[in-house]
mmJSON file of the N, C-alpha and C atoms, coordinates in Angstrom:
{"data_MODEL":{"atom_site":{
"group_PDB":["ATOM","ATOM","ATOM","ATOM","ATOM","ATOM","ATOM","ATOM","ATOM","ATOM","ATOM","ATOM","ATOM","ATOM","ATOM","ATOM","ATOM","ATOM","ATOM","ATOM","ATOM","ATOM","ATOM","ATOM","ATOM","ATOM","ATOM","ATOM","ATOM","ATOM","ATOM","ATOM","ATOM","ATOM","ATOM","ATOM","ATOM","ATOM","ATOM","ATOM","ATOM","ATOM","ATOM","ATOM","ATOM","ATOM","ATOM","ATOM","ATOM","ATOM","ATOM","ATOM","ATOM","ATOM","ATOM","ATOM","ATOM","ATOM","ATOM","ATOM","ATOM","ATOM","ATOM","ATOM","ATOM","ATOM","ATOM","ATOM","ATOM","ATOM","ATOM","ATOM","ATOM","ATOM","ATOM","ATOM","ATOM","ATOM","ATOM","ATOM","ATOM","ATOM","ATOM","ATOM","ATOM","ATOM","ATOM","ATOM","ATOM","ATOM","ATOM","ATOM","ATOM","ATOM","ATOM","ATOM","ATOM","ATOM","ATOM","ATOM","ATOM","ATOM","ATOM","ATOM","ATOM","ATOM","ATOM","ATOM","ATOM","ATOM","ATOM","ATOM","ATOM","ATOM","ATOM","ATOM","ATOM","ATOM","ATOM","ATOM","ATOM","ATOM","ATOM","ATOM","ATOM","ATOM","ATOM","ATOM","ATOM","ATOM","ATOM","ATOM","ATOM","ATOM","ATOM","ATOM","ATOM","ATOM","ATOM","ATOM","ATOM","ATOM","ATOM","ATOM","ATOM","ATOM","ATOM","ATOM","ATOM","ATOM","ATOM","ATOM","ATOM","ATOM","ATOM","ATOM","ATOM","ATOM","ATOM","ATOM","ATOM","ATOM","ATOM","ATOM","ATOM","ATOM","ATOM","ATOM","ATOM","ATOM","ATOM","ATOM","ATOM","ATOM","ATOM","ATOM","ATOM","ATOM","ATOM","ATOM","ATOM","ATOM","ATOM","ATOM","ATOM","ATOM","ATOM","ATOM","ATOM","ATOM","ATOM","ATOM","ATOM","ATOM","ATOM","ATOM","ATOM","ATOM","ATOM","ATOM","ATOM","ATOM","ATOM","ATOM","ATOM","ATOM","ATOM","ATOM","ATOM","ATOM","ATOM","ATOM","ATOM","ATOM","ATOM","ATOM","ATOM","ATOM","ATOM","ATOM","ATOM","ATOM","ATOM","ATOM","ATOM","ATOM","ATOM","ATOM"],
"id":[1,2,3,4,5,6,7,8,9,10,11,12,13,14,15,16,17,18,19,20,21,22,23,24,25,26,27,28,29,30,31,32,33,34,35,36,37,38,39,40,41,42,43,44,45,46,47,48,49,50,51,52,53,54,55,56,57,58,59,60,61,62,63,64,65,66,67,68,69,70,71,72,73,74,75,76,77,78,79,80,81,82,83,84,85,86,87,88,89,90,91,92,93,94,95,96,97,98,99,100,101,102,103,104,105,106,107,108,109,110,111,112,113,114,115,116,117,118,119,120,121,122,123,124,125,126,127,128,129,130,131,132,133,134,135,136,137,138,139,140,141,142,143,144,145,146,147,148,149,150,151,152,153,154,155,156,157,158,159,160,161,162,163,164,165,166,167,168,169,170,171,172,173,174,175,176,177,178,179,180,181,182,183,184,185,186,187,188,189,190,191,192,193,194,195,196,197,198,199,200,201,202,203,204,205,206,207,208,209,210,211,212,213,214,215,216,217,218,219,220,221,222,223,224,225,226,227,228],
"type_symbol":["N","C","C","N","C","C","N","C","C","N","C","C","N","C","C","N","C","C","N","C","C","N","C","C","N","C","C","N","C","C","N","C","C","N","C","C","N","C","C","N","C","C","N","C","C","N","C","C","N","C","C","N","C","C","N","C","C","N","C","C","N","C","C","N","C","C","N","C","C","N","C","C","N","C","C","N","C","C","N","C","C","N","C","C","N","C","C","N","C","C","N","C","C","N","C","C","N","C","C","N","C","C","N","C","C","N","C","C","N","C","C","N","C","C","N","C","C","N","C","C","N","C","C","N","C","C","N","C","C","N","C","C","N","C","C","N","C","C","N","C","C","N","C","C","N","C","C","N","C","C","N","C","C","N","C","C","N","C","C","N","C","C","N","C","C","N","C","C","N","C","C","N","C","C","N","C","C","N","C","C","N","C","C","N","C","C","N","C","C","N","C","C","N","C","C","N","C","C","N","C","C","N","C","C","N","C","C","N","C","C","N","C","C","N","C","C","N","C","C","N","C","C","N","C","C","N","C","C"],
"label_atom_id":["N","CA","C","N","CA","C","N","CA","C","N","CA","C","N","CA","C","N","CA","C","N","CA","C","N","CA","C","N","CA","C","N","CA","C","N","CA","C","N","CA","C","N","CA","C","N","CA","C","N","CA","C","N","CA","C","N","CA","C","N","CA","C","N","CA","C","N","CA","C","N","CA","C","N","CA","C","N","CA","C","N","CA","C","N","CA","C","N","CA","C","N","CA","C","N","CA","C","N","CA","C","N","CA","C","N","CA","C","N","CA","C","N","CA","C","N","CA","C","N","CA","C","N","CA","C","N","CA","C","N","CA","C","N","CA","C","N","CA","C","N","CA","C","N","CA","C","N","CA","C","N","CA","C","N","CA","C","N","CA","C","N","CA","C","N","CA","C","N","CA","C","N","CA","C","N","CA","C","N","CA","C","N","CA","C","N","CA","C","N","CA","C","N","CA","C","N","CA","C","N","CA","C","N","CA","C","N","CA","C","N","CA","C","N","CA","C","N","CA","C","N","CA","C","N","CA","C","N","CA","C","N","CA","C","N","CA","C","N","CA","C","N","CA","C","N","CA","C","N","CA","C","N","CA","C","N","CA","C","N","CA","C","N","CA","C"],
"label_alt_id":[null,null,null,null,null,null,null,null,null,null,null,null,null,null,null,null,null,null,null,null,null,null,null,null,null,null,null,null,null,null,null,null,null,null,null,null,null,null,null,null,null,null,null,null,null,null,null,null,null,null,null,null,null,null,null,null,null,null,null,null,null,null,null,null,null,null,null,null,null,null,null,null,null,null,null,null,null,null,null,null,null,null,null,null,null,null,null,null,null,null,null,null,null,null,null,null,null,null,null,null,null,null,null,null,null,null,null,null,null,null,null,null,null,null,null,null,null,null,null,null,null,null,null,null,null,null,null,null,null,null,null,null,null,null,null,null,null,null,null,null,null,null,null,null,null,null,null,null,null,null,null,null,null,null,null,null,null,null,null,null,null,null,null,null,null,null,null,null,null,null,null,null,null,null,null,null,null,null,null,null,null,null,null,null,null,null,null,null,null,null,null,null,null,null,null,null,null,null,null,null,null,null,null,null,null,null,null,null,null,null,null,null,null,null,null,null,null,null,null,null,null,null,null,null,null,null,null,null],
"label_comp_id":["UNK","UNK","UNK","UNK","UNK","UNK","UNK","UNK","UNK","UNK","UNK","UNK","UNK","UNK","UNK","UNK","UNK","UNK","UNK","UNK","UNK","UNK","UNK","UNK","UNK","UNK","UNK","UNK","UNK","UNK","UNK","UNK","UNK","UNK","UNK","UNK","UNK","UNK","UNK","UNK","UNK","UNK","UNK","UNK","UNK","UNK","UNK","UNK","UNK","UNK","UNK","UNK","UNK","UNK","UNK","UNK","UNK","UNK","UNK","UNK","UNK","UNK","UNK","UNK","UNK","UNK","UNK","UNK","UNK","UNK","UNK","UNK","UNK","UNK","UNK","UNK","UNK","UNK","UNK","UNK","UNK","UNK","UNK","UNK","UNK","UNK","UNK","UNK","UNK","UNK","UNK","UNK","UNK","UNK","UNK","UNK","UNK","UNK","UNK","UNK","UNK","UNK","UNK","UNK","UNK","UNK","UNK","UNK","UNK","UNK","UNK","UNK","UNK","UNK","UNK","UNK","UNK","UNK","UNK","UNK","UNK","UNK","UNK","UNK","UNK","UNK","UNK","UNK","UNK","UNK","UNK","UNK","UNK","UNK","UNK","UNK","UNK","UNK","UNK","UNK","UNK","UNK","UNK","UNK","UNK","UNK","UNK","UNK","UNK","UNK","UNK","UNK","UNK","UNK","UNK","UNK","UNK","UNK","UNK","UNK","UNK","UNK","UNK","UNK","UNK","UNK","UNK","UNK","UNK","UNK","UNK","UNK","UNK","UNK","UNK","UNK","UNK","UNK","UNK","UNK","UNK","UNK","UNK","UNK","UNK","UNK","UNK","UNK","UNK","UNK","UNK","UNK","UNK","UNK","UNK","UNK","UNK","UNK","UNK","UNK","UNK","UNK","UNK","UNK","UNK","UNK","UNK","UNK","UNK","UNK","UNK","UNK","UNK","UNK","UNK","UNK","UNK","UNK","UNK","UNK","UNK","UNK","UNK","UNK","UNK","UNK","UNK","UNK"],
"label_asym_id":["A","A","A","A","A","A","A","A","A","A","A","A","A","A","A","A","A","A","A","A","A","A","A","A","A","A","A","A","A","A","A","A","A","A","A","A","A","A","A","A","A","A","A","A","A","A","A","A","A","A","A","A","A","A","A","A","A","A","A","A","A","A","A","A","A","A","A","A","A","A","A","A","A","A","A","A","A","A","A","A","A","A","A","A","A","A","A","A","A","A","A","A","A","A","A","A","A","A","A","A","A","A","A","A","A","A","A","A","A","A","A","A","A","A","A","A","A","A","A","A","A","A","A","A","A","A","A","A","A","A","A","A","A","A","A","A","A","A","A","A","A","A","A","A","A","A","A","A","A","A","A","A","A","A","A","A","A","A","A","A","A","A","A","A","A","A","A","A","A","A","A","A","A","A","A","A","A","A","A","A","A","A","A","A","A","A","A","A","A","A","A","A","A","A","A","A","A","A","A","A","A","A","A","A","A","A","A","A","A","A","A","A","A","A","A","A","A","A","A","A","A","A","A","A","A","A","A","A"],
"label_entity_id":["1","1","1","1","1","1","1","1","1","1","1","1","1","1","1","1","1","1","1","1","1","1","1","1","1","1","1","1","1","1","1","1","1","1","1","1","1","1","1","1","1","1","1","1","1","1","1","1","1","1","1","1","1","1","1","1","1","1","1","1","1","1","1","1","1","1","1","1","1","1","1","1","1","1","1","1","1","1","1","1","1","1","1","1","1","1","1","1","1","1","1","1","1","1","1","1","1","1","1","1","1","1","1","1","1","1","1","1","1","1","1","1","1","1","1","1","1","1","1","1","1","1","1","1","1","1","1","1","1","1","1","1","1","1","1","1","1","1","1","1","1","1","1","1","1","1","1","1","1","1","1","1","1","1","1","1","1","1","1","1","1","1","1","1","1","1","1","1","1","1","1","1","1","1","1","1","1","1","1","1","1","1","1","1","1","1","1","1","1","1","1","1","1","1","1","1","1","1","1","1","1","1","1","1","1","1","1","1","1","1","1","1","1","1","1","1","1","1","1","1","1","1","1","1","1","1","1","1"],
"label_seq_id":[1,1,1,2,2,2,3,3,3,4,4,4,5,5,5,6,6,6,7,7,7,8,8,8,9,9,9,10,10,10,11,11,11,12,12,12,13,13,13,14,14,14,15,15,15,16,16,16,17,17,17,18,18,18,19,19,19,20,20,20,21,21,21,22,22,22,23,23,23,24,24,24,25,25,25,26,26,26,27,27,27,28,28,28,29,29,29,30,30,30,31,31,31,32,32,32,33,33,33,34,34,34,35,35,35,36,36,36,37,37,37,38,38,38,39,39,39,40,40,40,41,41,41,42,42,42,43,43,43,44,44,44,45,45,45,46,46,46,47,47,47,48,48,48,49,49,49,50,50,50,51,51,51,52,52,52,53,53,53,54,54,54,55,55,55,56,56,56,57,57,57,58,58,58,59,59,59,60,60,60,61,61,61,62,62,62,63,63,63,64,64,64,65,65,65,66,66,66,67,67,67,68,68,68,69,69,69,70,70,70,71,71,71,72,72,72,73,73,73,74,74,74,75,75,75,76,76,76],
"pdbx_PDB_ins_code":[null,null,null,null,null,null,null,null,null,null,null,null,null,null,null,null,null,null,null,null,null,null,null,null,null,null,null,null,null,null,null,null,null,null,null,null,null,null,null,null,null,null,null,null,null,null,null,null,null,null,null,null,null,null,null,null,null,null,null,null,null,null,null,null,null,null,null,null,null,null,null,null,null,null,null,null,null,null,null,null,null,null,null,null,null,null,null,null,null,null,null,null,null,null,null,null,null,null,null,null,null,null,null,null,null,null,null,null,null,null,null,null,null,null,null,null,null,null,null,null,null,null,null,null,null,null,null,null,null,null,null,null,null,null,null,null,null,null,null,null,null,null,null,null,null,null,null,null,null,null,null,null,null,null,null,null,null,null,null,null,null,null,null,null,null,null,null,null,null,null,null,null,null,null,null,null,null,null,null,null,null,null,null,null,null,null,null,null,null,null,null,null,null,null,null,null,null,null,null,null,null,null,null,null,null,null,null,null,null,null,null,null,null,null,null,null,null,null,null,null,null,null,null,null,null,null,null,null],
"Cartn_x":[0.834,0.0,0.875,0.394,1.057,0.563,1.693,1.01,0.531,1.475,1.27,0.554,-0.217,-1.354,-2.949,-2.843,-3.728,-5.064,-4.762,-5.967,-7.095,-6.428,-6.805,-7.413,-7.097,-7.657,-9.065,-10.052,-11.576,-11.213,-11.615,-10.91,-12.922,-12.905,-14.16,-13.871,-15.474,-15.222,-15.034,-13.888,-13.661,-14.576,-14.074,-14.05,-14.39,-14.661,-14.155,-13.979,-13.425,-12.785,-12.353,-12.532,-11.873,-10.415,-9.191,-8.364,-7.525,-7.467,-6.613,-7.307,-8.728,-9.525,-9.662,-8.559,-8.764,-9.94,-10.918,-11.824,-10.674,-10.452,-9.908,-11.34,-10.894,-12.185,-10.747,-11.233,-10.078,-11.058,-10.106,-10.939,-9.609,-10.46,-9.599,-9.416,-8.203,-8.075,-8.959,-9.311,-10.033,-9.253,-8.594,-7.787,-6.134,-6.419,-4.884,-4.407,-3.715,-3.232,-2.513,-3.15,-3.082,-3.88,-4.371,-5.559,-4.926,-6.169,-5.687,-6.672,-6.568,-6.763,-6.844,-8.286,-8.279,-8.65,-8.392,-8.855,-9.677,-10.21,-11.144,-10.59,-9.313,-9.097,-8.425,-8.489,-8.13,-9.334,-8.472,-9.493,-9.84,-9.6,-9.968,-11.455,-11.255,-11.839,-12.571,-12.362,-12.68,-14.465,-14.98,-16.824,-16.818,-15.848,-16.379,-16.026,-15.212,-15.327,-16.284,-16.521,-18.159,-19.29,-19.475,-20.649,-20.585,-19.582,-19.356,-19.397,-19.364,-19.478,-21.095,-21.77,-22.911,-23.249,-23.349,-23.897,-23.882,-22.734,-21.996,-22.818,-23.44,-24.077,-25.248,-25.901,-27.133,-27.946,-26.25,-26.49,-27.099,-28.024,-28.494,-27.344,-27.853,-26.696,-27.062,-26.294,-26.816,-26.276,-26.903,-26.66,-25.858,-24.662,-24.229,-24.538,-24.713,-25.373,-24.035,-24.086,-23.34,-23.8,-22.976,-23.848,-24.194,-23.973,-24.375,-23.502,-23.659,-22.475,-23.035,-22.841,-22.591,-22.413,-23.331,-23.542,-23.061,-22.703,-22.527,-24.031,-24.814,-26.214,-25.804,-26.341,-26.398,-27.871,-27.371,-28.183,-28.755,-30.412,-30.192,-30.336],
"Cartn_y":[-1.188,0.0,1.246,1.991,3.791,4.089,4.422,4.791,6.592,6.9,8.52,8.864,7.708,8.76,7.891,6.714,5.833,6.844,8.232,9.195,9.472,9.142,9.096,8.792,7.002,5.764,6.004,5.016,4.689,2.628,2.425,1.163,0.333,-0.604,-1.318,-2.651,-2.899,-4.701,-5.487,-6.081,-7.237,-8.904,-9.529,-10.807,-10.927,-12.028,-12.566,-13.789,-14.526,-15.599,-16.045,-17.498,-17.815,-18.688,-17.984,-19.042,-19.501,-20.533,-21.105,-20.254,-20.66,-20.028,-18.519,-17.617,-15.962,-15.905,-14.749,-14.125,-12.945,-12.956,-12.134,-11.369,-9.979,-9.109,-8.599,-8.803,-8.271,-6.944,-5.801,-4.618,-4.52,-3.89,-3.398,-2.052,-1.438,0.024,0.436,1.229,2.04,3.023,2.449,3.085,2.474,1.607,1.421,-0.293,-0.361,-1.868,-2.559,-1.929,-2.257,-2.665,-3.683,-4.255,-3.854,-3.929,-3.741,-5.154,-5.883,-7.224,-6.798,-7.173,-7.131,-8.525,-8.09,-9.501,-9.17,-10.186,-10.104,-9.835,-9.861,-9.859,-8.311,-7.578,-6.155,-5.598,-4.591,-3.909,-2.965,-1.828,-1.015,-1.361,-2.404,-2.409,-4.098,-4.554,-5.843,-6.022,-5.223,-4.692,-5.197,-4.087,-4.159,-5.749,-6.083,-8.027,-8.701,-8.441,-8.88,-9.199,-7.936,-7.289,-7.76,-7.656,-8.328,-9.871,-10.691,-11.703,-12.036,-11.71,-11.715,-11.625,-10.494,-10.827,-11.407,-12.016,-13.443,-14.438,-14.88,-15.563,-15.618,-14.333,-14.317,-14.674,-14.927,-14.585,-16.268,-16.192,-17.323,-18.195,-19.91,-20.613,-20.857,-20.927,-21.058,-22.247,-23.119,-23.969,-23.748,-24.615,-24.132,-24.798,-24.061,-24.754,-24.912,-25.865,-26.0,-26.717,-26.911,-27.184,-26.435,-24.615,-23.784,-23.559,-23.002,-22.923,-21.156,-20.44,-19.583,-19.704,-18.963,-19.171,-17.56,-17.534,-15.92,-15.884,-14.215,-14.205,-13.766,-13.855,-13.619,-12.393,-11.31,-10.465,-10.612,-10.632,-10.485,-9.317],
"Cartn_z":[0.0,0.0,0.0,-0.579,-0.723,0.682,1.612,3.105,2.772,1.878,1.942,1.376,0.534,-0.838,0.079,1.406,1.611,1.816,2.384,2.438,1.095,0.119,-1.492,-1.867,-1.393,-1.982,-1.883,-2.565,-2.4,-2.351,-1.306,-1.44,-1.403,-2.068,-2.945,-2.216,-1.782,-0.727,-1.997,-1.832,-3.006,-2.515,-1.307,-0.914,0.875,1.373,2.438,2.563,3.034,3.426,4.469,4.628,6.062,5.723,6.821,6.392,7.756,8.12,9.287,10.251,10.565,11.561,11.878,10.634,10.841,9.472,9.948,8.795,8.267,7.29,6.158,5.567,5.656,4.525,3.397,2.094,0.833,0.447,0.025,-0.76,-1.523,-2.744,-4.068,-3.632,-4.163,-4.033,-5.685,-5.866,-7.41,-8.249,-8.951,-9.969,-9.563,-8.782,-7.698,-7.975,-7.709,-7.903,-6.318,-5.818,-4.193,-3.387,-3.097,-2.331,-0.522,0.381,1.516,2.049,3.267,4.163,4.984,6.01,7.223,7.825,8.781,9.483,10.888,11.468,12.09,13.683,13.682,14.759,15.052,14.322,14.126,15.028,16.084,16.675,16.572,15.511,14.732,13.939,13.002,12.032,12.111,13.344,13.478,13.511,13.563,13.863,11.871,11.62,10.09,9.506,9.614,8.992,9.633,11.224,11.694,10.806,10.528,9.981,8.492,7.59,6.34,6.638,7.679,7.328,7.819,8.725,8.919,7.695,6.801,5.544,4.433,4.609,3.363,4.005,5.482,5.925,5.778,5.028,4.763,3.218,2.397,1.391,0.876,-0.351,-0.948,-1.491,-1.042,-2.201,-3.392,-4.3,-5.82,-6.197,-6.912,-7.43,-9.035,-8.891,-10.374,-11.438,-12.341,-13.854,-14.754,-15.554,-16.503,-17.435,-18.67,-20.097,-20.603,-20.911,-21.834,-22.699,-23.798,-24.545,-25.487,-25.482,-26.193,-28.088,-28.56,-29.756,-30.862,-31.66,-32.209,-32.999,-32.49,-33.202,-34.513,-35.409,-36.735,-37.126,-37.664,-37.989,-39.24,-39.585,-40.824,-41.505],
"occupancy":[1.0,1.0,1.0,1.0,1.0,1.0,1.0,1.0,1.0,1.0,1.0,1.0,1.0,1.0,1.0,1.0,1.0,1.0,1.0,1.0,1.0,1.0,1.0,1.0,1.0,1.0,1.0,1.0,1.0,1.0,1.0,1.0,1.0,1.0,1.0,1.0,1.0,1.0,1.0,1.0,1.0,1.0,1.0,1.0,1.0,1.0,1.0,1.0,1.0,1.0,1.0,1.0,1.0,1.0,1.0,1.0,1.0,1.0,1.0,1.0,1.0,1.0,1.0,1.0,1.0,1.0,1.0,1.0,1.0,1.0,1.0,1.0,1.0,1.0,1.0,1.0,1.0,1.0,1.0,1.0,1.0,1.0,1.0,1.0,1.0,1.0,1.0,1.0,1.0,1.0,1.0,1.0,1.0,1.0,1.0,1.0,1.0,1.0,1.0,1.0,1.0,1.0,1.0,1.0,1.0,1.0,1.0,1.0,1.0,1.0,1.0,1.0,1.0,1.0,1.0,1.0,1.0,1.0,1.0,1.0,1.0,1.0,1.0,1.0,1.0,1.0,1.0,1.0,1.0,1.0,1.0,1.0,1.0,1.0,1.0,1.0,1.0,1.0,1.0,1.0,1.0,1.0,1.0,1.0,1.0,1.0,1.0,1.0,1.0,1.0,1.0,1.0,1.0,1.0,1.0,1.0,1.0,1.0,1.0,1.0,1.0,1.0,1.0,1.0,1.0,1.0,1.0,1.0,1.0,1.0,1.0,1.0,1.0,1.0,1.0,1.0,1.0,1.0,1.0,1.0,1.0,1.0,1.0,1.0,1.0,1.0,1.0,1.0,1.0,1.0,1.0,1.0,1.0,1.0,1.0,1.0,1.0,1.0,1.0,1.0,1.0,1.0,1.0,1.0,1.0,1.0,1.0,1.0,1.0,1.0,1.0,1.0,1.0,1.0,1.0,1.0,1.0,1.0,1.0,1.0,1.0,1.0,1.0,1.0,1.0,1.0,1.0,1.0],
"B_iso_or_equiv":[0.0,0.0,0.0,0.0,0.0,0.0,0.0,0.0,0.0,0.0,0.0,0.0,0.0,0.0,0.0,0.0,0.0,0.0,0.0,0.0,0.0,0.0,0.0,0.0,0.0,0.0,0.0,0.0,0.0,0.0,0.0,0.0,0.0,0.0,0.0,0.0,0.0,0.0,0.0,0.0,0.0,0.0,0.0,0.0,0.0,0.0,0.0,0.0,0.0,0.0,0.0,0.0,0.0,0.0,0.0,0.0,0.0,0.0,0.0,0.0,0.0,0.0,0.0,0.0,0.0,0.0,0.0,0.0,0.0,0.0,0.0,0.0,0.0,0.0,0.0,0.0,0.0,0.0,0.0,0.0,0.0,0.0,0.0,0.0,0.0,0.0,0.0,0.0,0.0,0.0,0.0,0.0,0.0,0.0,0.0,0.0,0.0,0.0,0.0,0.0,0.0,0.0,0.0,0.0,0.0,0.0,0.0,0.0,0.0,0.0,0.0,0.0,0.0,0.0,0.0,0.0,0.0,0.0,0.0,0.0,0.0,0.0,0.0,0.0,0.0,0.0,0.0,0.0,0.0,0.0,0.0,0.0,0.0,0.0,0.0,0.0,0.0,0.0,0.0,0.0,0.0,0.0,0.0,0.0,0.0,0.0,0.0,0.0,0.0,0.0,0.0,0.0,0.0,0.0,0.0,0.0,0.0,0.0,0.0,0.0,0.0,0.0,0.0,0.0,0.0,0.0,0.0,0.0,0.0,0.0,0.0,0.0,0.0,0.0,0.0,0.0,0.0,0.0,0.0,0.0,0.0,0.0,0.0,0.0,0.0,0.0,0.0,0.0,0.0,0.0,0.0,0.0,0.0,0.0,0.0,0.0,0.0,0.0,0.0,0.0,0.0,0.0,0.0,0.0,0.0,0.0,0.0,0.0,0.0,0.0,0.0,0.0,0.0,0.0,0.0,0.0,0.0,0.0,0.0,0.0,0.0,0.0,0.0,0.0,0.0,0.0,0.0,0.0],
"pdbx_formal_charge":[null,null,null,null,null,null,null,null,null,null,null,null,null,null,null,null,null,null,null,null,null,null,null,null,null,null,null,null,null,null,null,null,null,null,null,null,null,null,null,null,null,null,null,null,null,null,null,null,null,null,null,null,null,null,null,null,null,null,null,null,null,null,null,null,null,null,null,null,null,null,null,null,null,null,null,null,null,null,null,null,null,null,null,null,null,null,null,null,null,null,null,null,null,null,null,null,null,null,null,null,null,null,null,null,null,null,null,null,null,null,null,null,null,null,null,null,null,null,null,null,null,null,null,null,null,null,null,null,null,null,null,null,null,null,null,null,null,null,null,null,null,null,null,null,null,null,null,null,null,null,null,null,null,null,null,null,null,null,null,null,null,null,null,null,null,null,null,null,null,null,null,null,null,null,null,null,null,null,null,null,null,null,null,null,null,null,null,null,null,null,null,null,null,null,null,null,null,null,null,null,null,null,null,null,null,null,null,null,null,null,null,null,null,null,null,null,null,null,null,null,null,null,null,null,null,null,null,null],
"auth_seq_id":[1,1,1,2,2,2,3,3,3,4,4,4,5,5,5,6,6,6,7,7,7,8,8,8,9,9,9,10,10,10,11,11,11,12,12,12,13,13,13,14,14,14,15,15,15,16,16,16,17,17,17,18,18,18,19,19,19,20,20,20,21,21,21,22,22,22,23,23,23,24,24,24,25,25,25,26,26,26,27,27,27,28,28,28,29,29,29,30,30,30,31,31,31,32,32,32,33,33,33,34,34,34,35,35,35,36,36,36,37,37,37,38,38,38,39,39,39,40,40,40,41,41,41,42,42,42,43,43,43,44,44,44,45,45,45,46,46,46,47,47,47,48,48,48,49,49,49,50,50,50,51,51,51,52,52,52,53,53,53,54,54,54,55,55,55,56,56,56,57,57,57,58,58,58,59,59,59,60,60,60,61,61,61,62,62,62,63,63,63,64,64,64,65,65,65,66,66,66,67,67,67,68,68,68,69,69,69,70,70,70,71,71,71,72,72,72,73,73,73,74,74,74,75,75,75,76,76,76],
"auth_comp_id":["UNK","UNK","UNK","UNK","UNK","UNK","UNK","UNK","UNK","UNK","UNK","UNK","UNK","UNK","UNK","UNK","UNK","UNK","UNK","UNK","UNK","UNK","UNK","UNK","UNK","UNK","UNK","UNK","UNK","UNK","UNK","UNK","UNK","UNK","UNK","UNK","UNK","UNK","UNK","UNK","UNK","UNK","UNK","UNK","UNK","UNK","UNK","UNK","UNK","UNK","UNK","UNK","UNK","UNK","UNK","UNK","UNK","UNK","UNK","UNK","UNK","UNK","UNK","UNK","UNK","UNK","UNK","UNK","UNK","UNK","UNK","UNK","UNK","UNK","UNK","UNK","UNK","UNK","UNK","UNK","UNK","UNK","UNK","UNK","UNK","UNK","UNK","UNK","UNK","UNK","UNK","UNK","UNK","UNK","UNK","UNK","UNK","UNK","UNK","UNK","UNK","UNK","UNK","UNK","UNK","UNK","UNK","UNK","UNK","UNK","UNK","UNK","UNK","UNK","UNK","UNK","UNK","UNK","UNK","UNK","UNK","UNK","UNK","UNK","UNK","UNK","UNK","UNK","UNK","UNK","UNK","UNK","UNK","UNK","UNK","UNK","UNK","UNK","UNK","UNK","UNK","UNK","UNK","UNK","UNK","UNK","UNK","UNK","UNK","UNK","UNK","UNK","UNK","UNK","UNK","UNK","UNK","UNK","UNK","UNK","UNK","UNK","UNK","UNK","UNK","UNK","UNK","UNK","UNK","UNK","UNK","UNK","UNK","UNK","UNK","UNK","UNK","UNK","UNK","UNK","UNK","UNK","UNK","UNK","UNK","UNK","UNK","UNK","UNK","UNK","UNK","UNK","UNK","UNK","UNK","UNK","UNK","UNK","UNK","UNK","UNK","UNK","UNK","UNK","UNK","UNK","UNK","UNK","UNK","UNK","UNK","UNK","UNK","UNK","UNK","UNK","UNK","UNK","UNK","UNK","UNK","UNK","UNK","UNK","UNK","UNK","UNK","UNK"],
"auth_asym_id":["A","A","A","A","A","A","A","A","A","A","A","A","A","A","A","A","A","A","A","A","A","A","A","A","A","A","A","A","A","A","A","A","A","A","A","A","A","A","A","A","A","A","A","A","A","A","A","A","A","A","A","A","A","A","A","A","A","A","A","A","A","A","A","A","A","A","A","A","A","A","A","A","A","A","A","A","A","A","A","A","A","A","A","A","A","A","A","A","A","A","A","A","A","A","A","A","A","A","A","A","A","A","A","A","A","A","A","A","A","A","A","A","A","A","A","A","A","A","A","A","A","A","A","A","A","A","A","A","A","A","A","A","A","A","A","A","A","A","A","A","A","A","A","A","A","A","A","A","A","A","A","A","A","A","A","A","A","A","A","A","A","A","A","A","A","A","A","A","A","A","A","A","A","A","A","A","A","A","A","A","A","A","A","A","A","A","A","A","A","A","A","A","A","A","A","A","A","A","A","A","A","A","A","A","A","A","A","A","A","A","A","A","A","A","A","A","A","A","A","A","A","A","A","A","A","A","A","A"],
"auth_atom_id":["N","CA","C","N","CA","C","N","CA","C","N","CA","C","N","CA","C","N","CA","C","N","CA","C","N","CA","C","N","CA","C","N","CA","C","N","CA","C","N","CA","C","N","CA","C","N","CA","C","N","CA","C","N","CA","C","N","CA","C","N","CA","C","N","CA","C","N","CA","C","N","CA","C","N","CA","C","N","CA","C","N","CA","C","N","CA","C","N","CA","C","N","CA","C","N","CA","C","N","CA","C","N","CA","C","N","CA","C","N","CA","C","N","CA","C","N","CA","C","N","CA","C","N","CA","C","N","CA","C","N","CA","C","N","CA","C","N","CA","C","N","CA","C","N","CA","C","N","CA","C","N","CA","C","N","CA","C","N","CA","C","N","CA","C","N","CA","C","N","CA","C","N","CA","C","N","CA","C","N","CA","C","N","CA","C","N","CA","C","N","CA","C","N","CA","C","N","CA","C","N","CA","C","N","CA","C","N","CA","C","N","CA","C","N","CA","C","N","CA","C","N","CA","C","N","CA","C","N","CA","C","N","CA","C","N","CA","C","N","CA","C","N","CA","C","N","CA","C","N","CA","C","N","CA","C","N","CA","C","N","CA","C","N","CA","C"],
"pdbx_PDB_model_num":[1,1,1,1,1,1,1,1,1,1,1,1,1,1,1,1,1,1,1,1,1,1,1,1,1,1,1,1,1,1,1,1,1,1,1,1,1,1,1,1,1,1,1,1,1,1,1,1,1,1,1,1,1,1,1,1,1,1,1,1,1,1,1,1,1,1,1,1,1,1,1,1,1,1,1,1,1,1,1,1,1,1,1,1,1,1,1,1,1,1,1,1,1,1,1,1,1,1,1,1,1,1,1,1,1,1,1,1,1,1,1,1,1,1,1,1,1,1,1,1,1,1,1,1,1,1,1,1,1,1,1,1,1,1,1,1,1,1,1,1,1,1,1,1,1,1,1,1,1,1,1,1,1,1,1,1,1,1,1,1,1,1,1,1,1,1,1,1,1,1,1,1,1,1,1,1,1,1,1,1,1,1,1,1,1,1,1,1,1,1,1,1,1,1,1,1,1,1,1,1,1,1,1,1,1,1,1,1,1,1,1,1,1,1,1,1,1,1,1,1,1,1,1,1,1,1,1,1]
}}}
């Protein structure tokens, strides 16, 4: 991360994940090629991976489809 420009950034929720029992939240920086990671055990910002995962918990499962195939339309 750019520590000196981090006031700048607009950083965008990318992901969350669990890994080796820590919750990880990922955000993209916007226009930036710098992602920033939190984790759940951060006490700053630890409310906010809470709260993002409460709602990954809420979210519907989808069943995945496969077998489509994409066709080119033809105009006439």
């Amino acid at each position: 991360m750019h520590r000196d420009l981090e006031n700048g950034h607009c950083f965008l929720f990318d992901k969350i994940k669990t890994e080796r029992g820590n919750v990880n939240a990922r955000f993209k920086a916007a226009e930036f090629p710098c992602p920033a990671e939190l984790t759940g055990t951060e006490s700053e910002m630890g409310n906010l991976v809470s709260q993002l995962r409460a709602y990954k918990s809420q979210d519907p499962e989808l069943e995945l489809l496969s077998g489509f195939a994409l066709k080119e339309q033809t105009h006439d």
